[in-house]
C-alpha positions in Angstrom: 29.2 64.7 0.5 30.6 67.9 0.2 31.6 68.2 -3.7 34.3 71.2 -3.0 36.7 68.4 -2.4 36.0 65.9 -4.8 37.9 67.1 -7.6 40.9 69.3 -6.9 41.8 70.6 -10.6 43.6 74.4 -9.9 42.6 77.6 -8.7 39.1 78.8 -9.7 39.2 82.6 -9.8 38.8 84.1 -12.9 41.1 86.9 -12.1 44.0 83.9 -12.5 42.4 82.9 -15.8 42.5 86.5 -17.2 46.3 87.3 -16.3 46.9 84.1 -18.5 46.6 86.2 -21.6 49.2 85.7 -23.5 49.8 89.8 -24.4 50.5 90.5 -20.9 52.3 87.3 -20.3 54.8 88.4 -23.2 55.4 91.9 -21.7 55.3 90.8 -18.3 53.4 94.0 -17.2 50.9 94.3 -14.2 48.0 92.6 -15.9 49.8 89.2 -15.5 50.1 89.3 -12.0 46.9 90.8 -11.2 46.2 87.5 -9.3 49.3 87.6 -7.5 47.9 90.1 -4.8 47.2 88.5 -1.5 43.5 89.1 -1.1 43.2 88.2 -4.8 45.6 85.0 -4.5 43.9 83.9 -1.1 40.4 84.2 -3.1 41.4 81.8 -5.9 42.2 79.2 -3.5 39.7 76.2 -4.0 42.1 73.5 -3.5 44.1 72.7 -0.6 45.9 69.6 0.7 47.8 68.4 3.6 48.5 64.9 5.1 47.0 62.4 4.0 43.3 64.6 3.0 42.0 67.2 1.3 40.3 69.9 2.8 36.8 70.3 2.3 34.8 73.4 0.9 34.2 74.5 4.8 37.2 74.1 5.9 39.2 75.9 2.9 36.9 79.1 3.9 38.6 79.0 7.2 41.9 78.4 6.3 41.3 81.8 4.1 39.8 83.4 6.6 43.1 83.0 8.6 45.2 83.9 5.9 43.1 87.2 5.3 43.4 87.6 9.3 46.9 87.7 8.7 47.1 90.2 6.2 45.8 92.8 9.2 47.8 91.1 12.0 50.4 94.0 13.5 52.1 91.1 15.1 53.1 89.5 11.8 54.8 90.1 8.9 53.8 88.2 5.7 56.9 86.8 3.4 56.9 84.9 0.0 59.5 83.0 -1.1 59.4 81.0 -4.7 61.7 77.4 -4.9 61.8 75.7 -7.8 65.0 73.5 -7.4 64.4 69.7 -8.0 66.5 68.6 -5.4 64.0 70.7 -2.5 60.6 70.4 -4.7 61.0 66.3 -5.2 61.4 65.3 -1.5 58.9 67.8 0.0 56.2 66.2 -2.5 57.3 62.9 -2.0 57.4 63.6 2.1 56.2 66.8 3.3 58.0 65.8 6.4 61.0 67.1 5.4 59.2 71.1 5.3 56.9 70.9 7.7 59.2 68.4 10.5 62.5 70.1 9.9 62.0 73.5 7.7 63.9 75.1 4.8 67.2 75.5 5.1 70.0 77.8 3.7 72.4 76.7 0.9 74.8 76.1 4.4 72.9 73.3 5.0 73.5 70.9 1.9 77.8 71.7 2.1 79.3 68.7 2.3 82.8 69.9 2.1 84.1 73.1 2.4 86.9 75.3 4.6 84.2 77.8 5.6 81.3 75.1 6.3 82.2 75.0 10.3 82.7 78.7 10.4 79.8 79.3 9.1 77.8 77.0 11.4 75.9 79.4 14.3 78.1 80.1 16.9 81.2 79.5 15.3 83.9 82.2 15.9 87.2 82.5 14.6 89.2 85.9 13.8 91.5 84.1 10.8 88.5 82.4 9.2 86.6 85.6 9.2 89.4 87.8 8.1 88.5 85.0 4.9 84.9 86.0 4.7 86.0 89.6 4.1 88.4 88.5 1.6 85.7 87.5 -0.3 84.1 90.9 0.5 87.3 92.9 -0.5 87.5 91.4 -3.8 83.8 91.5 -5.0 83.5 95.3 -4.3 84.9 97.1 -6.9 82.8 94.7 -9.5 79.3 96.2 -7.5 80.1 99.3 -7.8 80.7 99.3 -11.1 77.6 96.8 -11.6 75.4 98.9 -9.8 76.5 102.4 -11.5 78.4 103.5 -8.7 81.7 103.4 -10.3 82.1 108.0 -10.8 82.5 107.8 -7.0 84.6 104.6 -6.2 88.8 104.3 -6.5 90.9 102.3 -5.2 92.0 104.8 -2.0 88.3 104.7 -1.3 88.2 100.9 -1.5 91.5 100.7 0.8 90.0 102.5 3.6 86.6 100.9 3.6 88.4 97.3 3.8 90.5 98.3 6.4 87.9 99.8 9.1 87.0 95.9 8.5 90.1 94.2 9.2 90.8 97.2 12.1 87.2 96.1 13.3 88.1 92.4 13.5 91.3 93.1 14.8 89.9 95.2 17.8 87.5 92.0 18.8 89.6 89.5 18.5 88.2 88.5 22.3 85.0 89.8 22.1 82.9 86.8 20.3 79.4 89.0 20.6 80.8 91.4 18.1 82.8 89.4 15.9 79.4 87.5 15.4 78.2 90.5 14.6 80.5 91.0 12.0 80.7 87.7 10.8 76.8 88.0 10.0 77.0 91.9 8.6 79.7 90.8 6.0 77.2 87.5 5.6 74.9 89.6 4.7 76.4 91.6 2.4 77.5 88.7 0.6 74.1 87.3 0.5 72.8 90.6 -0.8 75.1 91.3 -3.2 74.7 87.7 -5.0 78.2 86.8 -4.7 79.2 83.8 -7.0 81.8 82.9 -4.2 79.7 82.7 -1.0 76.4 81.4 -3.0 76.5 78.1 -1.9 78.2 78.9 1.5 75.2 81.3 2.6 73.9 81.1 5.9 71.0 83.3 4.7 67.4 82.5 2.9 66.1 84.6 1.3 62.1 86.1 1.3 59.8 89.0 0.2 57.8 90.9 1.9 55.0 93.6 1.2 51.9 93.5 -1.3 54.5 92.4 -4.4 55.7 89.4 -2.2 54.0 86.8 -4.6 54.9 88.1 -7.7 58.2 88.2 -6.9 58.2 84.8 -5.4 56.8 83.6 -8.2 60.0 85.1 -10.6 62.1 83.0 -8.5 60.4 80.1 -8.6 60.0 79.8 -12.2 63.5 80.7 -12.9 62.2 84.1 -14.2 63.9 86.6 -11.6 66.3 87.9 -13.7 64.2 89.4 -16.1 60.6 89.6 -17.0 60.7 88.6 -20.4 62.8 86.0 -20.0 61.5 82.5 -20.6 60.2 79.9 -18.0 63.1 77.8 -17.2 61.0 75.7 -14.1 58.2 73.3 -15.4 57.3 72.9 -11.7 57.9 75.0 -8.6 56.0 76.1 -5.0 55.1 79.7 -3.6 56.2 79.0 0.6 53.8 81.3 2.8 55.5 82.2 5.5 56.0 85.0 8.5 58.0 86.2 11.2 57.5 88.4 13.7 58.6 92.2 13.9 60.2 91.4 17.3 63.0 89.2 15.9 64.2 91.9 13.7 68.4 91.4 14.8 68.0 88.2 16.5 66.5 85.9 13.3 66.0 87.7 10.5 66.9 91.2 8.7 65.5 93.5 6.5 67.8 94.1 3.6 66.2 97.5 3.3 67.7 98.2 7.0 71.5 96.5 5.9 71.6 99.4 3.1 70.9 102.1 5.2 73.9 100.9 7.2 75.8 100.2 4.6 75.2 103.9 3.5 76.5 105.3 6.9 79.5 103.7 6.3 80.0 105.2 2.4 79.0 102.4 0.6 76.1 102.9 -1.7 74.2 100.1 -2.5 71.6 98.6 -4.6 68.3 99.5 -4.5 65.6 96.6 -2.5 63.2 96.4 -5.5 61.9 92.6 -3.9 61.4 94.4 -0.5 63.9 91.5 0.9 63.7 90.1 3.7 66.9 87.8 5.0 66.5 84.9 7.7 69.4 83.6 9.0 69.8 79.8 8.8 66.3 78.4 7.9 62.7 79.1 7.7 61.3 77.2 10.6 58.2 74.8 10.6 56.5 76.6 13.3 56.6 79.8 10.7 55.8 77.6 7.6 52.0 78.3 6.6 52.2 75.7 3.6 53.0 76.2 0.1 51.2 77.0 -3.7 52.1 74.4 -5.8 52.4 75.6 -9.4 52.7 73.4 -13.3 53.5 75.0 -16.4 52.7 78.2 -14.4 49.3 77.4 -13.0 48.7 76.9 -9.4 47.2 73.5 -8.7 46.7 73.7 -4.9 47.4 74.8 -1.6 49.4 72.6 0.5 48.8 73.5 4.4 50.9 72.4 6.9 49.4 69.9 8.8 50.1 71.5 12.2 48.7 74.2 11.5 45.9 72.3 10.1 46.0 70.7 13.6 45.6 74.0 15.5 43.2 75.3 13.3 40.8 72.1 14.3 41.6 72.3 17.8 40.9 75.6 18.6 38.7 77.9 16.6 40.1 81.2 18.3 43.7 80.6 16.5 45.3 82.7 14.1 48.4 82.8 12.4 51.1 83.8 14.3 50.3 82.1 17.5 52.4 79.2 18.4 52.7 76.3 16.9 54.5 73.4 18.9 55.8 71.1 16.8 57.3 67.7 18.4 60.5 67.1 16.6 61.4 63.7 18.8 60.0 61.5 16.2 60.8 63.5 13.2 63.7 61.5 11.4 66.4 62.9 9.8 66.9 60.4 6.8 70.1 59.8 5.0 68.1 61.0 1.6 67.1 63.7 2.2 68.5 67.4 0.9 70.1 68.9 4.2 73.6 68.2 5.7 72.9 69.8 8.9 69.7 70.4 10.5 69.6 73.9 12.9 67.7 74.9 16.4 66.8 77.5 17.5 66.4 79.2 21.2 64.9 82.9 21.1 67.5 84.9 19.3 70.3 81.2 19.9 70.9 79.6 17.0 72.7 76.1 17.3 73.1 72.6 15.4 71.0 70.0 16.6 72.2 67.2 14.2 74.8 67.1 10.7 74.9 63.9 8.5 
């Protein structure tokens, strides 16, 4: 009997014990997310779960030795992203179907109602209705630039003419739908980035980090904590996804927010600075890029939860890594009336379509 499994309590590296004290939990300096590193984090597994099992002591050191694989792997690029909203948490515990059959979708996906919700669906193009989105646009600016300290070199002539290269820029597309989609997703973006109370719960965008701090900062989110790092845990429970994309799809799936500023820039508007080292993917993040998940408790990580395809690959076929493909059969995979999402999205290369709505 291999005893590595028998009990699956939390996380067992001591690093995680030490950055519970309580000093550096109060100031929220380095020392409390000293186990929030990747090799670190990936080293305190000694729990992990997926359907119906739990991994034994063996096969948790290969699962790590994949994730630490894909720390090095050119052809990857590691993202975090912290959820703690009862709505997602409670049906992907109670069914990891929902994740790991159909993904994680953008705030588009639970509209019910809304003027926008069709427009905003992939493909959808429509002059009038985007000449809306940048109404939204036009009348956030001015309250960013003075949020984000940029207000000495913003007035209202400057505003004018920004806006209207827009609206010119629509106008001179009208019949070409490759660059109004264009369009529509720059100013979706923007939206997105900015955090505009409008266009929150219309955003076709989900947000991830990337880099070394991806963890911690998926962790801020998840607990409710983002907005400041002594602020107090407002999430009792919440989950860490592991996920990835590949560099390739940069334009076509996903962008860096890092990338959006610097265009932004070129255009005269400054912009806040990418301290979370975002990374925006349009629509959802899909199974076949969904490692699994840290499950977290009054902020301690109980286990891993692997996806159980890739747990399926990893059986299968010893020479696999993350970031190969993962076929996932989606023919059987319902789409129940309970569950979170209004719409569920495909996706063909750089294509995006809807492949069902409820």
């Amino acid at each position: 009997m291999d005893h590595g499994a028998a009990f699956c309590p939390y996380f067992s590296s001591r690093s995680w014990e030490m950055s519970r004290d309580r000093s550096a939990e109060r100031d929220y300096g380095m020392d409390m997310f000293s186990s929030f590193a990747p090799e670190q984090l990936i080293r305190g597994i000694s729990c992990v779960k997926t359907t119906g099992r739990e991994l034994t002591r063996r096969e948790i050191a290969v699962l790590k030795r994949k994730l630490r694989a894909a720390e090095e792997n050119p052809a990857v690029i590691r993202l975090a992203r912290g959820d703690g909203r009862p709505k997602i948490l409670d049906q992907i515990v109670a069914d990891d179907r929902v994740i790991f059959g159909w993904g994680l979708k953008s705030r588009h996906a639970f509209l019910e109602r809304s003027p926008l919700r069709d427009f905003l669906e992939p493909n959808q193009m429509d002059a009038g209705q985007l000449k809306r989105i940048l109404k939204l646009y036009e009348d956030d600016l001015p309250y960013h630039f003075r949020k984000a300290g940029f207000g000495a070199g913003w007035n209202s002539a400057r505003h004018r003419s920004l806006v209207q290269r827009l609206y010119d820029s629509i106008d001179a597309n009208q019949d070409t739908g490759e660059n109004l989609l264009l369009i529509k997703d720059w100013l979706c973006a923007v939206l997105h980035t900015a955090g505009s109370p409008a266009f929150h719960n219309l955003s076709p965008w989900v947000s991830a980090s990337a880099g070394s701090k991806r963890y911690k900062t998926a962790y801020l989110f998840g607990a409710g904590r983002a907005d400041s790092y002594r602020g107090e845990r407002t999430r009792r429970r919440f989950v860490i996804f592991d996920t990835w994309v590949s560099p390739g799809d940069e334009h076509r799936t996903f962008e860096r927010t890092q990338f959006l500023i610097a265009r932004f820039r070129e255009i005269g508007l400054p912009w806040y600075a990418d301290r979370h080292y975002e990374i925006m993917l349009k629509y959802a993040i899909y199974p076949q890029n969904l490692i699994g998940y840290y499950y977290f408790e009054n902020d301690m990580p109980l286990h891993y939860y692997l996806n159980p395809h890739y747990w399926s690959r990893m059986e299968s076929d010893p020479h696999f890594q993350i970031g190969d493909e993962v076929m996932i059969d989606q023919t059987d995979v319902g789409f129940p009336a309970d569950n979170p999402y209004r719409i569920i999205y495909e996706r063909r290369g750089g294509r995006f379509g809807v492949y069902e709505r409820r």
